[in-house]
C-alpha angles and dihedrals in degrees: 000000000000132000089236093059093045089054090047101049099051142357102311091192095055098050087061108047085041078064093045094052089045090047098053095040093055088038083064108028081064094055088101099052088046105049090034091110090055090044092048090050120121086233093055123031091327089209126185117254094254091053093048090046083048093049097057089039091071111063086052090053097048090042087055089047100042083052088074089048096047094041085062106052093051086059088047100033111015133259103265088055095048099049092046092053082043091060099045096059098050085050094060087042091059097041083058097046088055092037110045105018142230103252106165137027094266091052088056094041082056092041076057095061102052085042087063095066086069093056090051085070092098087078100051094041105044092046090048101054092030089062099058096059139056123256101256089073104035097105096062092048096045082055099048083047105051086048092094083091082093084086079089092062095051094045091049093048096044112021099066094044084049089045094057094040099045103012125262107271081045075073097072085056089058099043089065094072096072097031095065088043090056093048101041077056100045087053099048102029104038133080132185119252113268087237120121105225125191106237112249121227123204082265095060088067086054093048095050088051093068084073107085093209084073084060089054098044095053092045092051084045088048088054100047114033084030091060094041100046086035087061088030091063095028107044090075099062090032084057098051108036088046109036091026091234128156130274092247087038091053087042078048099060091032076055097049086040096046100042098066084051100056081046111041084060103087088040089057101054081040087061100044093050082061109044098012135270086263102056097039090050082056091060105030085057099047096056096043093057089047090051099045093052082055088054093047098041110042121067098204113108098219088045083059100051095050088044092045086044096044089052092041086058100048096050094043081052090045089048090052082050094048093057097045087066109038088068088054091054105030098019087139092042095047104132102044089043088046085057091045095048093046086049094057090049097055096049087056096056090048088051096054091043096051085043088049087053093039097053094048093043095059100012104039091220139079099221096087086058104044086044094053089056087045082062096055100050081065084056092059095050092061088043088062094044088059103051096029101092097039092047084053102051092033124054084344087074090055096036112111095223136036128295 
């Protein structure tokens, strides 16, 4: 598919400052992840390895949950008014963060939760560009979209070299640069899809849950972007408690993991418009839980990093297959499935962060976690066997693209 045909078929500028939005918000809702060494620190809150583990888990959770919240407003509101409301309110959560300070655990859990708002942009930004263009091609823009993922990479590589030269919580200042540049952009540069949307009510969540292919969806979302956000906000302190790296050398190789999986997003739903989402989760599964039992397993630094990347890679692709096939399904739900997917996703990372912090609080040692997620990605295999040959004979025969 050429650029020239995706500019042509929707709102072009829309599509990229949707990515932008989505890029800064992830690239906040992770600071936690990515100063928790600094955080952690004896000098700072010395906190114990199941506290710190904790700490990064709760953004993801709250950003799983907000996306409910914000799923239903753009079907209520609008997109453009709910991701700038969105945005508002992560920006007054980061001037008091650099203000006033976050002087104790429980500032920094709370800190977690608005942070959490930022992570809920998934379900602003992906209905937003999604609307504009058919559904042969919304794999691809659901995976440009979603790209934005690649905030991760940006926060690894700056936030724990800020944190040494001007202090941690100096990072939040910081933070508010680009967040008032984003925003100034959304605001100019964005529309709102010319699609008329019924607004959704709280019901309607409970409704859509008496179809058993939500279940699904949200299960294969928990998998894969669990998998990706849960190592995204994990890698940094794995890196340095058990290779006794620096704060900036362990930001470094989260860097080097995350990035393939930002990226590998829009290659995935690329993929999967070509050979199918099905298909492409069998394989995208397969090779992360190969890859997660070689992490666990091997104590060799380098062994780690390919197998970290390798994973990385296979759940940012699965997540780009997820969402080719969620429009095909839900395409007139899209907002409140993209909010119970996300959810999902967000639950999932929460799950293999808090396993990661369990396992080393009572283990001392990260292998039980990382099997037990490896576990599940089997799970998810067999998931897929299950549903593959009614989805195909079902809704698949209608879809426009391939499932």
């Amino acid at each position: 598919m050429k650029l020239s045909e995706l500019k042509k078929a929707g709102h072009f500028p829309t599509l990229v400052t949707a990515f932008l939005y989505f890029d800064f918000s992830f690239m906040v809702w992770t600071l936690l992840g990515v100063l928790a060494n600094q955080i952690a620190a004896p000098e700072s809150l010395n906190l114990t390895a199941q506290q710190r583990f904790f700490m990064v888990s709760v953004p993801i959770l709250f950003g799983g949950l907000f996306r409910l919240v914000l799923g239903l407003m753009v079907d209520r509101i609008g997109a453009k008014p709910t991701g700038i409301m969105a945005q508002l309110i992560v920006i007054a959560g980061l001037s008091t963060a650099w203000l006033v300070g976050l002087k104790d655990y429980n500032a920094v859990l709370l800190m977690g939760v608005v942070l959490g708002v930022a992570g809920a942009s998934f379900a602003v930004a992906l209905p937003q560009a999604g609307r504009w263009y058919p559904p042969r091609m919304q794999g691809l823009v659901m995976g440009l979209a979603g790209a934005g993922n690649i905030g991760v990479v940006i926060d690894a590589l700056l936030a724990p070299r800020l944190a040494d030269i001007y202090g941690w919580e100096a990072v939040f200042g910081l933070a508010l640069i680009p967040a008032v540049l984003v925003l100034a952009v959304y605001i100019i540069v964005s529309k709102e899809p010319p699609v008329q949307v019924t607004p959704k009510k709280i019901g309607d969540y409970f409704r859509m849950f008496r179809d058993k292919d939500v279940h699904w969806f949200c299960f294969f979302y928990t998998v894969s972007f669990g998998g990706f956000v849960g190592l995204a906000y994990s890698l940094g302190m794995y890196f340095k408690e058990r290779f006794g790296l620096t704060a900036a050398q362990s930001g470094d190789l989260v860097a080097l993991c995350t990035a393939i999986g930002a990226l590998g997003r829009p290659v995935g739903s690329a993929i999967s418009d070509r050979i199918g989402g099905i298909r492409s989760l069998h394989i995208y599964y397969t090779v992360a839980c190969a890859a997660l039992v070689v992490g666990a397993l091997s104590g060799h630094l380098w062994v780690n990093v390919a197998a970290f990347f390798v994973a990385c890679g296979a759940f940012g692709m699965g997540n780009g297959s997820v969402f080719q096939l969620l429009p095909q399904r839900f395409g007139k739900d899209i907002g409140v499935m993209t909010g119970l997917v996300g959810c999902g996703g967000g639950l999932g990372g929460f799950l293999l962060a808090n396993m990661m912090g369990q396992s080393k609080q009572y283990t001392d040692s990260y292998t039980t976690g990382l099997l037990v997620f490896a576990g599940i990605c089997l799970l998810a295999l067999v998931g897929l066997n299950l549903v593959k040959k009614r989805w195909r004979t079902t809704w698949g025969a209608l879809a426009q693209a391939r499932i």
